[in-house]
C-alpha positions as CSV (number, residue, x, y, z in Angstrom):
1,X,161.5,-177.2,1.4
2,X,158.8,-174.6,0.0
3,X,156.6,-175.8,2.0
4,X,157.8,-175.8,4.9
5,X,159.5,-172.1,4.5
6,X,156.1,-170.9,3.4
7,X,154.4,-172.1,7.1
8,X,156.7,-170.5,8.9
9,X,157.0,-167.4,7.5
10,X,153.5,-166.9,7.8
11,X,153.1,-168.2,11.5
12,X,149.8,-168.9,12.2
13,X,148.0,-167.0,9.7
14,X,149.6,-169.7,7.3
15,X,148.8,-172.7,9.5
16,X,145.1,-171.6,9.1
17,X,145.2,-171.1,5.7
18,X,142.3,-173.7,4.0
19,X,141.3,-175.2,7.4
20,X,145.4,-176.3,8.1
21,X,145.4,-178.0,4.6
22,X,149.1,-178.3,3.4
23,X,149.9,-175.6,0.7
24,X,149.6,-176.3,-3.1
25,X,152.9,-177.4,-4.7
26,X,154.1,-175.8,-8.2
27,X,152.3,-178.6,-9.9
28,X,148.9,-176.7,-8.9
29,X,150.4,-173.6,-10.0
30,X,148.9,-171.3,-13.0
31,X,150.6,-172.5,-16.4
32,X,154.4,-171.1,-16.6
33,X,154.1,-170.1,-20.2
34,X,150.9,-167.4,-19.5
35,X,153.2,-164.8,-18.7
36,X,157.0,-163.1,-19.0
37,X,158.5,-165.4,-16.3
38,X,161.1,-163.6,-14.6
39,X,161.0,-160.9,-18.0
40,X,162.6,-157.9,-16.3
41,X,160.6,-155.3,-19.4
42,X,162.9,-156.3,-21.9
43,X,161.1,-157.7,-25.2
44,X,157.9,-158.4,-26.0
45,X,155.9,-156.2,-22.9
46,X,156.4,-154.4,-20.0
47,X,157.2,-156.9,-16.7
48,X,153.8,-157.2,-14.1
49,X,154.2,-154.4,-11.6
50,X,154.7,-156.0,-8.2
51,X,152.2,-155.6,-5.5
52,X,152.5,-153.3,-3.0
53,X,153.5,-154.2,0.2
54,X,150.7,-153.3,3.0
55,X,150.7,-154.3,6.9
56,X,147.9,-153.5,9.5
57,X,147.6,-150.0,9.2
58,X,148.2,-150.3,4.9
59,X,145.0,-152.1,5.6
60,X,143.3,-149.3,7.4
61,X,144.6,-147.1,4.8
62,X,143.3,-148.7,2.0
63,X,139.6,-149.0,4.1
64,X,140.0,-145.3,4.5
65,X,141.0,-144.7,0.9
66,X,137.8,-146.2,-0.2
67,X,135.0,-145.1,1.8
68,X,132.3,-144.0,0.3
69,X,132.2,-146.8,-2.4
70,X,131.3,-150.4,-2.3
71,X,133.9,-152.1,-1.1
72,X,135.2,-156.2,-1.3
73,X,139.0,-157.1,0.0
74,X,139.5,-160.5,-1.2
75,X,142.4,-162.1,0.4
76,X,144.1,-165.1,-2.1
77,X,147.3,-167.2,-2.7
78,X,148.9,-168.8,-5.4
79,X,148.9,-171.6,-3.8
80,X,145.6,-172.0,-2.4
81,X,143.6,-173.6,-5.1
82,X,140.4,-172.6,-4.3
83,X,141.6,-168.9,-4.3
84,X,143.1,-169.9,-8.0
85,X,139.4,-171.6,-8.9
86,X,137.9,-167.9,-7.7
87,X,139.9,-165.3,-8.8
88,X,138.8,-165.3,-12.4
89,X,135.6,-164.9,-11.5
90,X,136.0,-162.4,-8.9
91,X,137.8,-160.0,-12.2
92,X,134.4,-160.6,-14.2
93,X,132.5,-159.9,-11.5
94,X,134.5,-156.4,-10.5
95,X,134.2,-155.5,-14.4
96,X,130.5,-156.2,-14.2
97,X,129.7,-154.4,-10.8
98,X,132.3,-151.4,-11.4
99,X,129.7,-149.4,-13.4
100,X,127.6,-149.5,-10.1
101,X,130.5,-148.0,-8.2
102,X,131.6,-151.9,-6.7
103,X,135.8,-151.3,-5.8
104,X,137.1,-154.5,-5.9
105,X,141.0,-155.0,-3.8
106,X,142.7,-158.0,-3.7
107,X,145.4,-159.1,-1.3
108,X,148.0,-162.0,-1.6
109,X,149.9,-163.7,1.1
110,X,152.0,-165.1,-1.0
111,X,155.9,-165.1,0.4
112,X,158.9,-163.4,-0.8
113,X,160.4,-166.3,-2.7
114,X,156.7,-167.1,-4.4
115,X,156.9,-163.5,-6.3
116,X,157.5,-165.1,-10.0
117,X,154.2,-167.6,-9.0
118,X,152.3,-164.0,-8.1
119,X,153.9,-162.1,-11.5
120,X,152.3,-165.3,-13.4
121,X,149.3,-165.0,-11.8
122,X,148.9,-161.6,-12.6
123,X,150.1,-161.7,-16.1
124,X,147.2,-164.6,-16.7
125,X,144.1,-163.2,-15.2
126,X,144.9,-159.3,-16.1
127,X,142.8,-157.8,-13.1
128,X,140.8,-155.0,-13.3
129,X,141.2,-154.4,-9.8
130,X,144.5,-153.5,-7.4
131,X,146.4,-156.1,-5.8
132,X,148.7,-155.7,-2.9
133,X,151.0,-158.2,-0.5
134,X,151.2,-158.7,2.8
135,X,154.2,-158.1,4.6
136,X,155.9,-160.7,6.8
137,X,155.3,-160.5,10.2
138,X,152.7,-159.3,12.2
139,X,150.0,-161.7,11.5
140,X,148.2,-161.0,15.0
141,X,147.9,-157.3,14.1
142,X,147.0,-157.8,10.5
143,X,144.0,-160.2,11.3
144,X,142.6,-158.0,14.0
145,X,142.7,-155.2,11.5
146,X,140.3,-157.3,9.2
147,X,138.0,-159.1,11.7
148,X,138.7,-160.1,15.1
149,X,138.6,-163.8,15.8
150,X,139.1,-164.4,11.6
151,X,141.5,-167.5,11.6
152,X,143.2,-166.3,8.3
153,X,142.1,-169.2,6.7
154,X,141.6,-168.4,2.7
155,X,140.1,-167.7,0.6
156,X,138.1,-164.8,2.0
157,X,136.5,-161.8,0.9
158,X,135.0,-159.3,3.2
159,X,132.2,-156.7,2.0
160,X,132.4,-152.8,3.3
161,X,129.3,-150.2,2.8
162,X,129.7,-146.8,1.6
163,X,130.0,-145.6,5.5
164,X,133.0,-148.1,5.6
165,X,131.4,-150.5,8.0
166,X,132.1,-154.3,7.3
167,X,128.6,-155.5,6.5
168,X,129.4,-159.5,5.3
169,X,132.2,-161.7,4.8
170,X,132.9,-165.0,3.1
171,X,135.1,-167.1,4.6
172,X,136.1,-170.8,2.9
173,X,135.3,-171.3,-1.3
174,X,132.2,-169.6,-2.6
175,X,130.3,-169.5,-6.3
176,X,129.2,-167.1,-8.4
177,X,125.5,-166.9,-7.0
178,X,126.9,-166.3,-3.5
179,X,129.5,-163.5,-4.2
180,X,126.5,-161.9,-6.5
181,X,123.7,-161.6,-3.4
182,X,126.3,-160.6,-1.0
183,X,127.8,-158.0,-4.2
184,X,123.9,-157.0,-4.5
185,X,124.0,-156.7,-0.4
186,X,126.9,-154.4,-0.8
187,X,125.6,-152.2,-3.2
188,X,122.1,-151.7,-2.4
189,X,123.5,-151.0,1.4
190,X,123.8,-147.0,2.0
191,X,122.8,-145.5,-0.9
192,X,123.1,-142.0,-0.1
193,X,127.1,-141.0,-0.5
């Protein structure tokens, strides 16, 4: 039933997601026990903050907020395990690079009833960086604000310059040594503010 409610809410962008593999089930899920589940501030500490909701323009918005820096958007899922096998390094990479100005901005497509997965996820790998959701809907829109002809398949990172041009993108899994060159890329590009 999860599964199936999560590809259609998410029309095609969803159906793209890891070259049309089938969403992860719960079972590939972060541990339930790293973080309040469900805690609503009461207790121990204060509940994860949700992610903002952004849509095609939030996404313009967000490129405008942060030109004149290094920029990477990386787009991730709860259920998308490589995005899950990435994501902690992505945090060590943003806390290494931030001293050389590198904004990291991550943005899960995980659906409304996947929330408590995203709180988890959140709670566990304490990012140093802002997260935000995408709404439902609009998928067409949303893509074409990122890259033209991107399938929406994740995960995916894309790499702006100071002058807010996209300069590089990975698309599909990638390690450490790949995300540092095109990090490198990023930073060395436009030097002058």
């Amino acid at each position: 039933m999860t599964k199936i409610r999560r590809m259609v809410l998410a029309g095609f962008l969803m159906a793209a997601i890891c070259g049309g593999a089938v969403p992860q089930t719960k079972s590939g899920a972060p541990s339930a026990g790293s973080g309040p589940a469900g805690a609503s501030g009461a207790g121990k500490a204060v509940a994860v903050k949700d992610p903002e909701m952004i849509d095609a323009a939030g996404y313009q918005a967000l490129l405008a907020k942060y030109k004149g820096q290094p920029l990477v958007i990386t787009f991730w899922a709860t259920w998308c395990e490589p995005c899950r096998a990435e994501y902690p390094m992505l945090n060590e990479l943003a806390k290494q690079y931030a001293p050389q100005g590198l904004k990291v901005v991550g943005i899960n497509l995980d659906q409304d009833g996947d929330l408590i997965l995203t709180r988890r996820f959140i709670t566990r790998y304490k990012p140093v960086f802002p997260n935000y959701r995408k709404t439902d809907g609009g998928e067409r829109e949303f893509v074409n604000a990122v890259l033209p002809g991107w399938s929406g398949a994740i995960p995916a990172s894309f790499f702006y310059a100071r002058d807010g041009r996209q300069i590089g993108k990975l698309l599909g899994e990638s390690d450490r040594d790949t995300y540092e060159a095109a990090i490198r890329t990023v930073l060395s590009s436009g030097s002058g503010n």
